[in-house]
PyMOL commands that place a pseudoatom at each C-alpha (Angstrom):
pseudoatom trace, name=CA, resn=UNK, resi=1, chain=A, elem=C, hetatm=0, pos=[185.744, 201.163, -28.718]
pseudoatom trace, name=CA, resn=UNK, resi=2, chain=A, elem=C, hetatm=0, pos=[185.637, 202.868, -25.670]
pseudoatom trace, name=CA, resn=UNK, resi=3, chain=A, elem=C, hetatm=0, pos=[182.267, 203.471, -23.271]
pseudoatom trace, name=CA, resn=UNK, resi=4, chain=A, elem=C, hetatm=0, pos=[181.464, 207.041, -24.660]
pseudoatom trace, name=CA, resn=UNK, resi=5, chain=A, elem=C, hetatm=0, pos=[181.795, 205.674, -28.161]
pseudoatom trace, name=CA, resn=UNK, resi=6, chain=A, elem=C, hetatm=0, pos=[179.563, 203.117, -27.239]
pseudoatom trace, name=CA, resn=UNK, resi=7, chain=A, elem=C, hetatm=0, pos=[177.163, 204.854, -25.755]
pseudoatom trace, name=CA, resn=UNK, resi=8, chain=A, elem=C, hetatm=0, pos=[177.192, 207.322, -28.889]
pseudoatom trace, name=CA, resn=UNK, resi=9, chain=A, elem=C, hetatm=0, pos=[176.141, 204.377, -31.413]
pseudoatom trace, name=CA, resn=UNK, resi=10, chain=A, elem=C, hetatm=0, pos=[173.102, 203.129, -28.992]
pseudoatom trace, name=CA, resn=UNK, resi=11, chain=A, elem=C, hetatm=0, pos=[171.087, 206.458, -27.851]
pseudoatom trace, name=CA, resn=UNK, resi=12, chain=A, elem=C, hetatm=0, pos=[168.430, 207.856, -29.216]
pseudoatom trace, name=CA, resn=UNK, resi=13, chain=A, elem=C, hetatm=0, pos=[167.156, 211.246, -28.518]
pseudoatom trace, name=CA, resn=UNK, resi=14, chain=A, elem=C, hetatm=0, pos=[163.881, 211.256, -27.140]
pseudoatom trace, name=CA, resn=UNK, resi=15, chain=A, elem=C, hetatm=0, pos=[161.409, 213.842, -26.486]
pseudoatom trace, name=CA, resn=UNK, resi=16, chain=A, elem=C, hetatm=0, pos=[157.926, 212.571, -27.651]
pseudoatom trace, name=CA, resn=UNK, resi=17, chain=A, elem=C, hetatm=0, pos=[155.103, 213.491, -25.516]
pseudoatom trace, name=CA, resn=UNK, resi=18, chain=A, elem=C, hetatm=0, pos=[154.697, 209.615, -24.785]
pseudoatom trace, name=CA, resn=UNK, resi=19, chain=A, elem=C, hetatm=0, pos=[157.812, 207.675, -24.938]
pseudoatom trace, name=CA, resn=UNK, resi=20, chain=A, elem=C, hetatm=0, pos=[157.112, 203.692, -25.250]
pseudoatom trace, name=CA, resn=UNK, resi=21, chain=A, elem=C, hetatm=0, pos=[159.433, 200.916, -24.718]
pseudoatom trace, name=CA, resn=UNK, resi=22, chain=A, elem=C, hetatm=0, pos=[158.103, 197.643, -25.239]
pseudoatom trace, name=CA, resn=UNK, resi=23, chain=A, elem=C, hetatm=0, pos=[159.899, 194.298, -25.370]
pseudoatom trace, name=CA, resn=UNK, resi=24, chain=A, elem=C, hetatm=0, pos=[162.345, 193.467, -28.613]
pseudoatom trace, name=CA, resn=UNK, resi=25, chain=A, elem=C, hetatm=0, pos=[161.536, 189.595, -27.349]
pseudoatom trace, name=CA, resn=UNK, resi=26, chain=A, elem=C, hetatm=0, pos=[158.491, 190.025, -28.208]
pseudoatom trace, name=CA, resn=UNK, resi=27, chain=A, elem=C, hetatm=0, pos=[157.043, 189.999, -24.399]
pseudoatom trace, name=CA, resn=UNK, resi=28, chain=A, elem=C, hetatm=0, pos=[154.279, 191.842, -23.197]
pseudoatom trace, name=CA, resn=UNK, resi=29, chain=A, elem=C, hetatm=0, pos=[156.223, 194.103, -21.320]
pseudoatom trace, name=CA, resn=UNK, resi=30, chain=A, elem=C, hetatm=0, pos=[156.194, 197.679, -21.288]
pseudoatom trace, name=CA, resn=UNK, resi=31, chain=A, elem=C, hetatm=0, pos=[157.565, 201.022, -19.810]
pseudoatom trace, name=CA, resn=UNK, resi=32, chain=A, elem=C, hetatm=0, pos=[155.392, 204.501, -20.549]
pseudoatom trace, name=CA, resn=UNK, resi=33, chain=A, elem=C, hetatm=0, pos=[157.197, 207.398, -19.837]
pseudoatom trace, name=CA, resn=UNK, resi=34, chain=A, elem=C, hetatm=0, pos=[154.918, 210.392, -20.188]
pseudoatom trace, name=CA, resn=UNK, resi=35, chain=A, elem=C, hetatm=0, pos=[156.101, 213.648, -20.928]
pseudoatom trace, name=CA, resn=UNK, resi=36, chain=A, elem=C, hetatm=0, pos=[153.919, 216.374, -21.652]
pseudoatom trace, name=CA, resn=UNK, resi=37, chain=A, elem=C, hetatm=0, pos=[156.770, 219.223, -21.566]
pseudoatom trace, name=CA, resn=UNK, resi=38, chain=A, elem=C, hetatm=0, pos=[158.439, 217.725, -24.001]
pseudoatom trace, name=CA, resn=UNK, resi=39, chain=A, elem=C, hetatm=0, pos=[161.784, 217.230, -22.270]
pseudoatom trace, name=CA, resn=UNK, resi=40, chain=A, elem=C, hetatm=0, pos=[164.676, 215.994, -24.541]
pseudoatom trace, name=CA, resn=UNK, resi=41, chain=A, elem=C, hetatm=0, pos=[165.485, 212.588, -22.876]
pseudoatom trace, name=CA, resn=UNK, resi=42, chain=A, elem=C, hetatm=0, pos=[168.746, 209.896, -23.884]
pseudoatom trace, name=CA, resn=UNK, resi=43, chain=A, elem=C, hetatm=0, pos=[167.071, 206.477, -24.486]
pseudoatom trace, name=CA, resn=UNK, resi=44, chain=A, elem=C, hetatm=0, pos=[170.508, 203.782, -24.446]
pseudoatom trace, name=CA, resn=UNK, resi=45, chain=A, elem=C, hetatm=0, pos=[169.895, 200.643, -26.046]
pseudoatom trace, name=CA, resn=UNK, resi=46, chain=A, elem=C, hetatm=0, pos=[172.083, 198.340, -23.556]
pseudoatom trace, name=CA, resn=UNK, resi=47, chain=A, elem=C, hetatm=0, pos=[171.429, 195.172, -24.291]
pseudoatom trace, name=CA, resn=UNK, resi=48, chain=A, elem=C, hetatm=0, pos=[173.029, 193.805, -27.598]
pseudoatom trace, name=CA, resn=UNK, resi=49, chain=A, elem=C, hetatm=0, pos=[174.379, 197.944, -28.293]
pseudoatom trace, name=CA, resn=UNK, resi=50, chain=A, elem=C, hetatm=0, pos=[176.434, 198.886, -25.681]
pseudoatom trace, name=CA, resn=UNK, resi=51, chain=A, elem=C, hetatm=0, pos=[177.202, 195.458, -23.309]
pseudoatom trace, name=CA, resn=UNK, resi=52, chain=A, elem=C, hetatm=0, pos=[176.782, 192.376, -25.329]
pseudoatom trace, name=CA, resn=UNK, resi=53, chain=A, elem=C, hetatm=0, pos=[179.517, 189.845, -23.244]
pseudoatom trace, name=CA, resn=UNK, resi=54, chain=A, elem=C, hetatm=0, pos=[177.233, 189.678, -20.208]
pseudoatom trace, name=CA, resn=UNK, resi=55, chain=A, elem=C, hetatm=0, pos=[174.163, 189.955, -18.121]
pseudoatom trace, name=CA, resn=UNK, resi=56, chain=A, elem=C, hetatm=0, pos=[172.588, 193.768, -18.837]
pseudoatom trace, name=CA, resn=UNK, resi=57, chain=A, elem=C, hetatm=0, pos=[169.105, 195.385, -18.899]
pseudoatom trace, name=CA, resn=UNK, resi=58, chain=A, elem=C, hetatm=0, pos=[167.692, 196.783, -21.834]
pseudoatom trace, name=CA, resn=UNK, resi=59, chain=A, elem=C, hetatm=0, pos=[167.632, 200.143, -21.502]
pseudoatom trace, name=CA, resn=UNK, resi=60, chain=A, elem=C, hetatm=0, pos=[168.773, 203.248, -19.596]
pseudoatom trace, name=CA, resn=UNK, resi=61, chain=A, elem=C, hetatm=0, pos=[167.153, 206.672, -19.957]
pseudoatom trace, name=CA, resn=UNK, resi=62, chain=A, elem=C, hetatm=0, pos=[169.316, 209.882, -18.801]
pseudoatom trace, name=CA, resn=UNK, resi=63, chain=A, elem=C, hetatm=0, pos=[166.434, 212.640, -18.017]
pseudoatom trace, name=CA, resn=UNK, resi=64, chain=A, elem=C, hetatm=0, pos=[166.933, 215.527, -19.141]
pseudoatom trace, name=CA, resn=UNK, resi=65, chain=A, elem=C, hetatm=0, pos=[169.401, 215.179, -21.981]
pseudoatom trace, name=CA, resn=UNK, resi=66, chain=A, elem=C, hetatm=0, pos=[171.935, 217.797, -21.257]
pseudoatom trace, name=CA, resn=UNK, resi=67, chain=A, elem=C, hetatm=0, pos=[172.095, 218.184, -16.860]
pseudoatom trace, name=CA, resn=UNK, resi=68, chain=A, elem=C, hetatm=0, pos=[171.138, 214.867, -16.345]
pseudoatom trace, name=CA, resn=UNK, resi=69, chain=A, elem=C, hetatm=0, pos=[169.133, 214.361, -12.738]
pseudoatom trace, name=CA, resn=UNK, resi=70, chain=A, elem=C, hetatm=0, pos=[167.772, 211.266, -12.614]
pseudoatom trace, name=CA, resn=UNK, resi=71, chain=A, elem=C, hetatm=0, pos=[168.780, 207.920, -14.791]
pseudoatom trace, name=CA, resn=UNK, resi=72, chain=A, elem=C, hetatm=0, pos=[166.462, 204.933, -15.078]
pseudoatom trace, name=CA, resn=UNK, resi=73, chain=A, elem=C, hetatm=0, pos=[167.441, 201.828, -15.629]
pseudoatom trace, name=CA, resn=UNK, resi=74, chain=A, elem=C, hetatm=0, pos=[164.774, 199.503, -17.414]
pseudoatom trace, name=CA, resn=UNK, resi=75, chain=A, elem=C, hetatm=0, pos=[164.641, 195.584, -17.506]
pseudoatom trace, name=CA, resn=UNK, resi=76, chain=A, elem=C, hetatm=0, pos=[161.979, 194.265, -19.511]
pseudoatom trace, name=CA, resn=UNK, resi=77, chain=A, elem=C, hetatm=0, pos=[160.728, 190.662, -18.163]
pseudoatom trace, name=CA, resn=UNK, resi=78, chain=A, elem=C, hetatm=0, pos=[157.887, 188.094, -18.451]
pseudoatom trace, name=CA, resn=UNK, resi=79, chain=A, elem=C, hetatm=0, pos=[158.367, 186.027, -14.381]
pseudoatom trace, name=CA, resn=UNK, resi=80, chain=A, elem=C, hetatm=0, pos=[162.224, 185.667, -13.475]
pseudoatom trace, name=CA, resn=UNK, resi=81, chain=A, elem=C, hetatm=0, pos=[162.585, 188.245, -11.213]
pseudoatom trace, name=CA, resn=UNK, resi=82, chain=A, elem=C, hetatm=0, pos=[165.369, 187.564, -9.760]
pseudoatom trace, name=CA, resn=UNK, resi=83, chain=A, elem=C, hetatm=0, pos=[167.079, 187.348, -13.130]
pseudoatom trace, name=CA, resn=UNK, resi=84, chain=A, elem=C, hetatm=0, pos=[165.898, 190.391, -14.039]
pseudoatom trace, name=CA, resn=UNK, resi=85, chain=A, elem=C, hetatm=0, pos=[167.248, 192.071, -10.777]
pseudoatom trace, name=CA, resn=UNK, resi=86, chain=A, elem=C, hetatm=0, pos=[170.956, 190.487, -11.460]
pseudoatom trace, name=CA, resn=UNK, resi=87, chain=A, elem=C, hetatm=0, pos=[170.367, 192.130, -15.002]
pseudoatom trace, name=CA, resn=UNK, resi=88, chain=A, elem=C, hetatm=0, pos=[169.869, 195.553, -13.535]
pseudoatom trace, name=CA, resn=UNK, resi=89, chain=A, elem=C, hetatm=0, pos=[172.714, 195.113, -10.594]
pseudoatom trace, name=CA, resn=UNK, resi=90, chain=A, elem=C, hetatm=0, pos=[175.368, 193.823, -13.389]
pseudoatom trace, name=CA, resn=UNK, resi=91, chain=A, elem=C, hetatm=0, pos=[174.118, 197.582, -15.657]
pseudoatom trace, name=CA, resn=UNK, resi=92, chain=A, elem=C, hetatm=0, pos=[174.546, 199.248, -12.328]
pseudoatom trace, name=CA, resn=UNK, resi=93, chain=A, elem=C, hetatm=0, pos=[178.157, 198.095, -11.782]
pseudoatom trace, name=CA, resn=UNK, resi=94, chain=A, elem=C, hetatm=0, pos=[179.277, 198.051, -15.582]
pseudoatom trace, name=CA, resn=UNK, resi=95, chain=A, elem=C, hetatm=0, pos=[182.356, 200.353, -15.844]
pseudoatom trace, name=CA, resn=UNK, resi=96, chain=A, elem=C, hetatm=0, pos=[180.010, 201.988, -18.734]
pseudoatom trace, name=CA, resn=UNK, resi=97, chain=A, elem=C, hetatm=0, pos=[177.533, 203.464, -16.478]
pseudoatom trace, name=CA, resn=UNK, resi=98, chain=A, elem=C, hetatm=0, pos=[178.982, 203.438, -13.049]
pseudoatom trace, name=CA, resn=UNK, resi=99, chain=A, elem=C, hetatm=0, pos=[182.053, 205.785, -14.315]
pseudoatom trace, name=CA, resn=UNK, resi=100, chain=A, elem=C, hetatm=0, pos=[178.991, 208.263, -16.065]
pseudoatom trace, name=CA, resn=UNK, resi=101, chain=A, elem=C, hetatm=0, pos=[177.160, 208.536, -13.205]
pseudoatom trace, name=CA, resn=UNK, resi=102, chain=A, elem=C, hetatm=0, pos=[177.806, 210.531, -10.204]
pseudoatom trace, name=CA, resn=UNK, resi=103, chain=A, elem=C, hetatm=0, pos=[177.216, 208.307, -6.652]
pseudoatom trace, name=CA, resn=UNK, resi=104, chain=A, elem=C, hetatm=0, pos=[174.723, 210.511, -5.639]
pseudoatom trace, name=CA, resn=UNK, resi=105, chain=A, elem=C, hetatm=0, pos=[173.180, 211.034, -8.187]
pseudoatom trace, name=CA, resn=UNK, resi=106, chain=A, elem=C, hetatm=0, pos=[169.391, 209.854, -8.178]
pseudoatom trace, name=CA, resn=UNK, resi=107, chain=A, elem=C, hetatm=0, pos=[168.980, 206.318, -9.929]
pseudoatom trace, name=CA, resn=UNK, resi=108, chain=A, elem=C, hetatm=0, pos=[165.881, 204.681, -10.233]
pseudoatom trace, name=CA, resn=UNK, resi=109, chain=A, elem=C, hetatm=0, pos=[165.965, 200.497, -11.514]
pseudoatom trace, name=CA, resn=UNK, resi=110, chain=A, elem=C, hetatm=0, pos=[162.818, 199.722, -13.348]
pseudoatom trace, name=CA, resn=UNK, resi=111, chain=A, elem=C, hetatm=0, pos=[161.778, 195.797, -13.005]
pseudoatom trace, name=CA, resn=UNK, resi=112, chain=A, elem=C, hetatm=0, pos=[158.889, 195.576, -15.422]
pseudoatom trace, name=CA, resn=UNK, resi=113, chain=A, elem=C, hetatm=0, pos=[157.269, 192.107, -15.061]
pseudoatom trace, name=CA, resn=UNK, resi=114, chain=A, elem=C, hetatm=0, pos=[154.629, 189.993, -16.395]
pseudoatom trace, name=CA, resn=UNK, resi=115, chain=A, elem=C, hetatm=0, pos=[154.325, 188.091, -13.475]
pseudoatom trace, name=CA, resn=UNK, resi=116, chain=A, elem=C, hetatm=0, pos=[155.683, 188.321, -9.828]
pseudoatom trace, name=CA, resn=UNK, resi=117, chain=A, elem=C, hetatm=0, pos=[157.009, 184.581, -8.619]
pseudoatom trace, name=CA, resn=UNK, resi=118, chain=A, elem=C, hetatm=0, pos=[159.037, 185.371, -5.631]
pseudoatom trace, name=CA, resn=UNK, resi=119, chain=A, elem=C, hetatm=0, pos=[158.576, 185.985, -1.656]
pseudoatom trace, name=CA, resn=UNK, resi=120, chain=A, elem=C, hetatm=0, pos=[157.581, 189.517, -0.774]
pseudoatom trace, name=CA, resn=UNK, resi=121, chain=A, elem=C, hetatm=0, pos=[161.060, 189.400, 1.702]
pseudoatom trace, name=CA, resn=UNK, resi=122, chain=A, elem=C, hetatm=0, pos=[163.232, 189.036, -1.126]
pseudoatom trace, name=CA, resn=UNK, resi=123, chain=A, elem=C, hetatm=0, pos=[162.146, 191.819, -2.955]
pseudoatom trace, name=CA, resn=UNK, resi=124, chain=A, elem=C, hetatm=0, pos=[162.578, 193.804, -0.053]
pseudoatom trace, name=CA, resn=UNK, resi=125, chain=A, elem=C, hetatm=0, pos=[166.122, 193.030, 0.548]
pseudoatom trace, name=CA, resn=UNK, resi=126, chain=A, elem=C, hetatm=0, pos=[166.435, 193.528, -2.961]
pseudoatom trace, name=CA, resn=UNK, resi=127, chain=A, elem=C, hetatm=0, pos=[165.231, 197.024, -2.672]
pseudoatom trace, name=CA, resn=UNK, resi=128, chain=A, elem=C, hetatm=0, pos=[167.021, 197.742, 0.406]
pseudoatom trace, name=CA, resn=UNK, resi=129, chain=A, elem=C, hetatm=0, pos=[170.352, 196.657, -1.385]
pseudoatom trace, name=CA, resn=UNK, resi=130, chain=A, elem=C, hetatm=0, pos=[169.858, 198.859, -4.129]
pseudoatom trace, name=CA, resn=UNK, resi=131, chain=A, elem=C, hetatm=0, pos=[168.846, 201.794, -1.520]
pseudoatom trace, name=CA, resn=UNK, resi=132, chain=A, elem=C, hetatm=0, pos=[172.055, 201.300, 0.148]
pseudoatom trace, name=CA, resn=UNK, resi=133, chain=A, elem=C, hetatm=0, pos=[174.649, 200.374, -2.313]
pseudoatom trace, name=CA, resn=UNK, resi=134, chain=A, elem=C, hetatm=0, pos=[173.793, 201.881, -5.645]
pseudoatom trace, name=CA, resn=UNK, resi=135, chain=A, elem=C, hetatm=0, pos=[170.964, 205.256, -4.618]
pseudoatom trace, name=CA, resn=UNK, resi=136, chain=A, elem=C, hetatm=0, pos=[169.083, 204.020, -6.300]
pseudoatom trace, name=CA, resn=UNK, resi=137, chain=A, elem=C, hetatm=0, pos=[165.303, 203.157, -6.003]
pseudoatom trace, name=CA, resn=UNK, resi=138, chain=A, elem=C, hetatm=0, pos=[163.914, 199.390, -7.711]
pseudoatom trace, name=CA, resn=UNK, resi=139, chain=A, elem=C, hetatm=0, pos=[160.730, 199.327, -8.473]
pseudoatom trace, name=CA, resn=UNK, resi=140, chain=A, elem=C, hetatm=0, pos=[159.253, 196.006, -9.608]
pseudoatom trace, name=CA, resn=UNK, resi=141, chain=A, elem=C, hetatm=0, pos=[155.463, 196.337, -11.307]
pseudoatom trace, name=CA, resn=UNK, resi=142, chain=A, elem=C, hetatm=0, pos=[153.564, 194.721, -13.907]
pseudoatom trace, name=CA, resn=UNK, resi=143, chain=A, elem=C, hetatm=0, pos=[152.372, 198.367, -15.679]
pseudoatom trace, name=CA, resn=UNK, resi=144, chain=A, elem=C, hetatm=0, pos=[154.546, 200.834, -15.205]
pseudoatom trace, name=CA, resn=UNK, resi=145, chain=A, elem=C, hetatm=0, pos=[153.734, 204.509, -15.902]
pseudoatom trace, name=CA, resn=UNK, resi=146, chain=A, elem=C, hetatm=0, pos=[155.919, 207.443, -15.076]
pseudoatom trace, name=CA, resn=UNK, resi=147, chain=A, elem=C, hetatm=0, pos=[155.965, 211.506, -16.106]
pseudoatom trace, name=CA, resn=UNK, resi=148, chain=A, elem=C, hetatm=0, pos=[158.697, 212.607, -16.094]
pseudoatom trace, name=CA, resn=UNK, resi=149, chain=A, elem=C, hetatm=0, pos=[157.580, 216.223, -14.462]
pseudoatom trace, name=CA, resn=UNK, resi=150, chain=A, elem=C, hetatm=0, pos=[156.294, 213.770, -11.775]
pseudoatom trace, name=CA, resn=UNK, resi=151, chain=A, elem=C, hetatm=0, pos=[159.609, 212.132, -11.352]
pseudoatom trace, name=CA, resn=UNK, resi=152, chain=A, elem=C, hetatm=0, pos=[161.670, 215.664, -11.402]
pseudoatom trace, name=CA, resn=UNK, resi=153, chain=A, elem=C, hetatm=0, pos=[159.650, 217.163, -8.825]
pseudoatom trace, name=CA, resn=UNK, resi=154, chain=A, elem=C, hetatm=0, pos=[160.414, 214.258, -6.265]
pseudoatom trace, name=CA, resn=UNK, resi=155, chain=A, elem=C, hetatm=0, pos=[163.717, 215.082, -6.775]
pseudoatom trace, name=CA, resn=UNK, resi=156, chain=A, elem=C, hetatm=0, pos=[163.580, 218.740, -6.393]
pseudoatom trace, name=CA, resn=UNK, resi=157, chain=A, elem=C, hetatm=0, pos=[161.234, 217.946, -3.300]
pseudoatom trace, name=CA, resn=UNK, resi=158, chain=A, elem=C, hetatm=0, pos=[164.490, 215.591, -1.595]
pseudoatom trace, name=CA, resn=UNK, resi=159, chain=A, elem=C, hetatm=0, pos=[166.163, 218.591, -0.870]
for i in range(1, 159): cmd.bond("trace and resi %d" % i, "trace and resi %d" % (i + 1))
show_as sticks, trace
zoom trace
């Protein structure tokens, strides 16, 4: 089965005006997307749907549906951090997603933790990697709470 195919049997159409993801694990993580205009977004299952041989994050959401600008990549985690980074690097680099995605296309890696164990220095580096390497933005919280108007209109102010 190729990545398209793949990718076809894990996404789910989205356009709820509050879009939840919340651990499978049963962890108290969870990622709020709000979005009040009702914008048709592709939720990917990755983990266990479309990469199941290795190291992957959970999710990836392509906003909007049809002219995607923005992806997010989501990890769920209770405390490994740096685990969870690898996780998101490894869905970053996985033929799947970096053949979708244009290189400059805005990307923003989602770390959503229970806990933070790990020296403030590392998850700089770790942010600046991403930055340089992938365009794409990491963002490591314990609540995370986006709109998706919100997250368009940083885009549209880049320019």
């Amino acid at each position: 089965m190729n990545c398209e195919e793949k990718i076809s049997k894990c996404e789910e159409i989205n356009s709820d005006p509050d879009i939840i993801i919340n651990d499978s694990s049963g962890g108290k993580s969870e990622f709020r997307l709000r979005n009040s205009k009702r914008i048709k977004v592709r939720i990917i299952k990755v983990d266990d749907c479309v990469i199941k041989d290795t190291a992957r994050c959970d999710y990836v959401i392509e906003i909007p549906m049809d002219n995607i600008e923005v992806v997010l990549f989501i990890e769920l985690k209770g405390n490994k951090v740096e685990h969870g980074i690898e996780q998101l690097e490894k869905t970053i680099n996985h033929m799947c997603f970096k053949n979708r995605y244009d290189s400059d296309l805005q990307k923003r890696a989602y770390l959503v933790i229970t806990k933070v164990k790990i020296p403030v220095s590392k998850i700089d580096n770790s942010k600046k990697k991403f930055r340089k390497e992938y365009n794409c933005l990491l963002i490591i919280k314990e609540h995370v709470n986006e709109d998706i108007e919100k997250i368009l209109s940083q885009l549209s102010n880049k320019d």
